[in-house]
N, C-alpha and C positions, 0 to 999 in steps of 0.2 A: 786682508781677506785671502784666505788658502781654498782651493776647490780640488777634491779630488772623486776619484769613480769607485763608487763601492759597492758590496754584493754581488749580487747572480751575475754583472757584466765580468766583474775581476775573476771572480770562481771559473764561470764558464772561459775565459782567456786560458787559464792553467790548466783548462779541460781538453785544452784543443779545441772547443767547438764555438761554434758563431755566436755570435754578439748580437743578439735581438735589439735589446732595449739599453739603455744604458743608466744608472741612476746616480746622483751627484751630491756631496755633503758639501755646505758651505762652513769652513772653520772662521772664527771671529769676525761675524760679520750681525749687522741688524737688521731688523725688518726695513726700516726707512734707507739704510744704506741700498739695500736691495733693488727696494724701488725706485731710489734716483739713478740706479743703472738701467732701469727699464722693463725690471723685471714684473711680472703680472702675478698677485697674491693669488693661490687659489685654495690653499690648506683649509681645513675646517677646526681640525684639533689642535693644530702646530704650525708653524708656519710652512709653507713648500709655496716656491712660486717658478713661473712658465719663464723658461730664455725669451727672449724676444721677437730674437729668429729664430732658434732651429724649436720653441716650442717643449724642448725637455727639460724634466722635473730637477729643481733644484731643491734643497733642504736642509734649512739652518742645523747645525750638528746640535743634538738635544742629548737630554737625560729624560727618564721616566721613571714614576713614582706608583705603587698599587696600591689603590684608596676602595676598590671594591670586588669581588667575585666577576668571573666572566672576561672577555677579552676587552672590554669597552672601558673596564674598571682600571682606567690608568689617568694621570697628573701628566702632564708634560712641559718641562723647563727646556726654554731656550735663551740662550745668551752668549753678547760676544767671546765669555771666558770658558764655556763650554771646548773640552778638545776634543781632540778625533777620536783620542783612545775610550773617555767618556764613553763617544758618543757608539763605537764599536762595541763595549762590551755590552749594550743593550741587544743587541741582535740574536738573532737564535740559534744558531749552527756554524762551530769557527770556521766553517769553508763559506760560511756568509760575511764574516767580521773580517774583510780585508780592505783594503783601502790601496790606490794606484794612484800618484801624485800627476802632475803636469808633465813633470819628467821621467816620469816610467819609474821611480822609490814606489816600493812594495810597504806598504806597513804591514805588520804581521803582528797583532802583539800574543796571537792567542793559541799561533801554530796551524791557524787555516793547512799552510800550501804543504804540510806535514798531511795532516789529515788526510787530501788530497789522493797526496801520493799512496796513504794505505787506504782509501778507499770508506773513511771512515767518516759515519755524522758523527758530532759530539759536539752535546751544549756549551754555551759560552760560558753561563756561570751559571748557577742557581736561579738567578731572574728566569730563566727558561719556564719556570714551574709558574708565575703569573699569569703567562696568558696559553688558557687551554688552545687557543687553534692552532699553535705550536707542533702540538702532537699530530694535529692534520696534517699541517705542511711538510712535518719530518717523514710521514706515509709517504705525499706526493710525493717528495723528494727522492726515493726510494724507487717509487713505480719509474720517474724519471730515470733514476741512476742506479740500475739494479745490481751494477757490483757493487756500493757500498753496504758496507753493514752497520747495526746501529752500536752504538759504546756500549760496553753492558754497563757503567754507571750513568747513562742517559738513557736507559731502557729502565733501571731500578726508578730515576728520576719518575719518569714518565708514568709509571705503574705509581707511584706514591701521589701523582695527580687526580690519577683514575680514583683510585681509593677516596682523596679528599672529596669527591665531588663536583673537582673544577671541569670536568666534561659532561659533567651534567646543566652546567650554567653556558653550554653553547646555544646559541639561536639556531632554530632549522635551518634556517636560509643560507646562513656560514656554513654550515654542514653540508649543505646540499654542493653548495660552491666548491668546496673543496675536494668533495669525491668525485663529483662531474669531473674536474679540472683532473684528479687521479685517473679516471678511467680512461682520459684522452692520452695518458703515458704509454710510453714505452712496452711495460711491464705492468698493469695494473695488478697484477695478483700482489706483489709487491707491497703494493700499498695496504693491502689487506692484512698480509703478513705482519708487518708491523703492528697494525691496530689490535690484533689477536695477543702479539708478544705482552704489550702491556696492558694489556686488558679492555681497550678503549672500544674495540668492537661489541664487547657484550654489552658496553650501554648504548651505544649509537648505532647500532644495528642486531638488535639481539635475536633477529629471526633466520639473518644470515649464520651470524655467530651458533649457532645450535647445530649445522650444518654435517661441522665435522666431526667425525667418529659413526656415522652415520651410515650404515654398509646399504650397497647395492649390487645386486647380482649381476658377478664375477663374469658372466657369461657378456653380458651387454654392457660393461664396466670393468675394464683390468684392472682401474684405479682403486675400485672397491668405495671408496670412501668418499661421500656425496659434495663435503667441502672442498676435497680436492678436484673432484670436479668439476664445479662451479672457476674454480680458479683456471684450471685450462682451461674453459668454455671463455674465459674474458679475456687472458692473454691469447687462442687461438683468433678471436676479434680485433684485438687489438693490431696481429698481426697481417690481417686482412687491409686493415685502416679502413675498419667500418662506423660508422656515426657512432658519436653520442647515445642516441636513443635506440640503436643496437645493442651496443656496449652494454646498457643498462637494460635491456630486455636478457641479453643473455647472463646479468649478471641476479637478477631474479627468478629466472624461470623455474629455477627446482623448490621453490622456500619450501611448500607441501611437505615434501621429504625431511623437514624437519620434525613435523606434527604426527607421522604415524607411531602407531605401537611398538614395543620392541620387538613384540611376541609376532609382529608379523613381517620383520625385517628378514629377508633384503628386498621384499616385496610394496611396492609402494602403489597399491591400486587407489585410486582417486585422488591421488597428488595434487592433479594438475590442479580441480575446484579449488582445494587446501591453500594452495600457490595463489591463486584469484586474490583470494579473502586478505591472506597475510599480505601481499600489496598492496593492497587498500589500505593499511595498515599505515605501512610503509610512506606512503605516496602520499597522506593525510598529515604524518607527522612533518615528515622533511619537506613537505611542500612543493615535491615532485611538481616540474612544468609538465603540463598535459600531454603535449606530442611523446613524451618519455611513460607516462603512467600507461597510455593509449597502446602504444605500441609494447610496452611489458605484460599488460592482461591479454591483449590476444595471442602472443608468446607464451605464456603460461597455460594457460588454457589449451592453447590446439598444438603445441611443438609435437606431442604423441601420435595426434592425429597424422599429420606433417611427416613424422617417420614411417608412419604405416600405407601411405599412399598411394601404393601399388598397389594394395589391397581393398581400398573403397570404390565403390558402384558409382558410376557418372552422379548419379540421383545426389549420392552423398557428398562427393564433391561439390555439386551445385549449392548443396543446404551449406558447405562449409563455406563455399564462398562467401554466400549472401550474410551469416551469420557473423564474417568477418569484416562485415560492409564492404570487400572489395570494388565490385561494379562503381562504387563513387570515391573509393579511395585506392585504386591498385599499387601507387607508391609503395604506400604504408603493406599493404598484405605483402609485398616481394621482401618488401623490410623483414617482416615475420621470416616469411621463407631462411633470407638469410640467418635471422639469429635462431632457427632451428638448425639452420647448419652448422654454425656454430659449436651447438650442444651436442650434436653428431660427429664433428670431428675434437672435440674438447676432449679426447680422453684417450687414453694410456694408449699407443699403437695405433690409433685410426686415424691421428693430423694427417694421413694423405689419401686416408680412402674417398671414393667419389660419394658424393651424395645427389644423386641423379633425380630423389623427390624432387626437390626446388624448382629445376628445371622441368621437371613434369608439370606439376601443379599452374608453374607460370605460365607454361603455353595453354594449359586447360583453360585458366582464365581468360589469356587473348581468344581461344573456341568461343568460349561465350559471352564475350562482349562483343561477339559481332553480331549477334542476335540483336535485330530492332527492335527492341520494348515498345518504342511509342507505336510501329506498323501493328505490331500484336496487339496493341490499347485498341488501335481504332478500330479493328475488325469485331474487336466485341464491343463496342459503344452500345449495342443494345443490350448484354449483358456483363454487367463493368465488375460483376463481382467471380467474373473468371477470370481476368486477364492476368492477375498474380496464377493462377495454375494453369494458363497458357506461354506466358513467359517462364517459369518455372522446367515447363514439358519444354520448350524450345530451347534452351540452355542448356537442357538434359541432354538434349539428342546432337548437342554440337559437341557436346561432351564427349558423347560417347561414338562421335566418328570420330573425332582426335582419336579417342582409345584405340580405337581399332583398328586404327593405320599406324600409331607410335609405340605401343605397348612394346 
């Protein structure tokens, strides 16, 4: 029995960078061997079972076989005679096909710590093309490590997958998992880039994908070009180290700007409704978790308002509150805030200008949560079908003494 550490622990060692997780192939060993050391089966597909004590994954070194469409469509042989190199060339990207003995022996057979050094993905062999979530993880990969670049015969690879069909045979919910997990990198524009190069965005997000080419006036926009946009708007997020459900509010909020006319370009009046609808869209197919869909429609919908704030009447700001449910959710409406800022500073020259809305709006709201709704309920118990345009007028006017002491 040989054990050695293989994948993202070995990669990332030649990376310089820390060592999260650590993951372990067992060479000539059986399942029953395994278990009279003590080890706990927990594999579903293959064998992988739990150390004892320290509780990390060990896994018999296998071969895989492609018996159907999609990523689930795989055979998997495992056996004492199975080797390591077997069991390496099944992996997806040679900076993942490395192996680190007990003794610190590097197996290399595929030129990982080559690739490495120039900064490059490149598939292991052709098996690459079986399993589409591949092409996800080569994205994440990317957001994560945004100096590499992709092979261009792993990029031609990848585009010949798109074509076949095989990212059409992804489940939502892998879908959804791997772009969450992308937009939590580094770089997520990155990950995007990728999916664009070989085609994969226009079927797994083709409301995004329409994005680019897409002008916006030049005046409010240096970038000009709405997909470019969108992509500073997520890496300017990203660099914040703002949530999840940020991330992906600011990585939604323009879709509208896909759907207008040409003939009325670079003007994008009613976007934001546009933007509503097409997440919906969105949110129904991938199966969007709702604190994420939640927080995207009211980013899409009101980010305009959001920029223009200096400019609305207490009155109005009160309807947008209410409209945003804040009073029973303010978390979430500050969230909003943010990822309008976001999309305020996402663009060519303005990453450091202030955006002083946010900070307006969020004290407005603390103005008017300090209005007592229930004292205002009881004073009209004998006419109960005022007290919404009692409380309404009351929130107005706290409003509007912030205003007129902070303006």
């Amino acid at each position: 029995m040989e054990i050695y550490t293989v994948g993202g622990a070995v990669r990332d060692e030649l990376l310089g960078l820390p060592v999260r997780d650590r993951d372990y192939v067992v060479v000539g060993a059986t399942p029953e061997q395994m278990v009279a050391q003590g080890f706990r089966p927990v594999g579903k597909d293959f064998p992988v079972f739990l150390h004892p004590e320290t509780q990390e994954e060990y896994a018999l070194a296998r071969t895989e076989r492609k018996t159907a469409p999609g990523y689930k469509g795989f055979v998997f042989h495992t056996d004492a005679d199975v080797t390591l190199e077997q069991d390496l060339v099944r992996r997806d990207l040679t900076i993942n096909a490395m192996a680190r003995a007990a003794d610190g022996t590097l197996t290399d057979p595929f030129g990982g710590a080559r690739d490495i050094d120039a900064r490059i993905f490149r598939h292991v062999s052709t098996a690459f093309a079986e399993d589409p979530v591949r092409i996800l993880r080569l994205a994440r990969f990317a957001a994560r490590f945004p100096d590499f670049t992709v092979a261009p015969e792993t990029n031609v690879l990848m585009q010949a997958m798109v074509a076949q069909g095989e990212v059409d045979a992804l489940v939502p919910e892998r879908v959804w998992q791997e772009l969450a997990r992308g937009l939590m990198e580094r770089q997520p524009s990155r990950m995007f880039a990728v999916l664009r190069d070989c085609g994969a965005l226009a079927r797994l997000l083709p409301e995004l994908d329409v994005l680019w080419g897409v002008p916006q006036p030049e005046k409010h926009h240096p970038e000009i070009d709405t997909g470019v946009h969108v992509m500073l708007v997520i890496d300017y997020a990203a660099r914040q180290d703002f949530s999840l459900e940020i991330r992906f509010a600011a990585l939604m909020h323009d879709l509208g700007k896909g759907t207008t006319p040409a003939d009325e370009w670079p003007s994008h009046h009613g976007h934001e409704a546009r933007s509503v609808k097409l997440l919906e869209t969105v949110c129904s197919r991938l199966k969007v978790p709702n604190d994420c869909r939640d927080l995207a429609r009211i980013t899409a919908r009101e980010h305009g308002n959001v920029g223009r704030a200096f400019e609305l009447r207490p009155a109005t700001i009160v309807t947008l509150l209410g409209r945003c449910d804040a009073f029973r959710k303010p978390e979430r409406f500050v969230d909003m805030l943010r990822a309008a800022q976001c999309d305020h500073c996402g663009r060519t020259g303005f990453e450091q200008r202030p955006f002083p809305q946010a900070a307006y709006l969020e004290a407005a709201l603390q103005a008017a949560r300090q209005v007592d709704a229930g004292a205002i309920a009881a004073q009209h118990q004998a006419q109960p079908q005022r007290i919404a345009e009692a409380v309404q007028a009351a929130r107005t006017a706290a409003v509007a003494a912030y205003i007129a002491v902070n303006r």
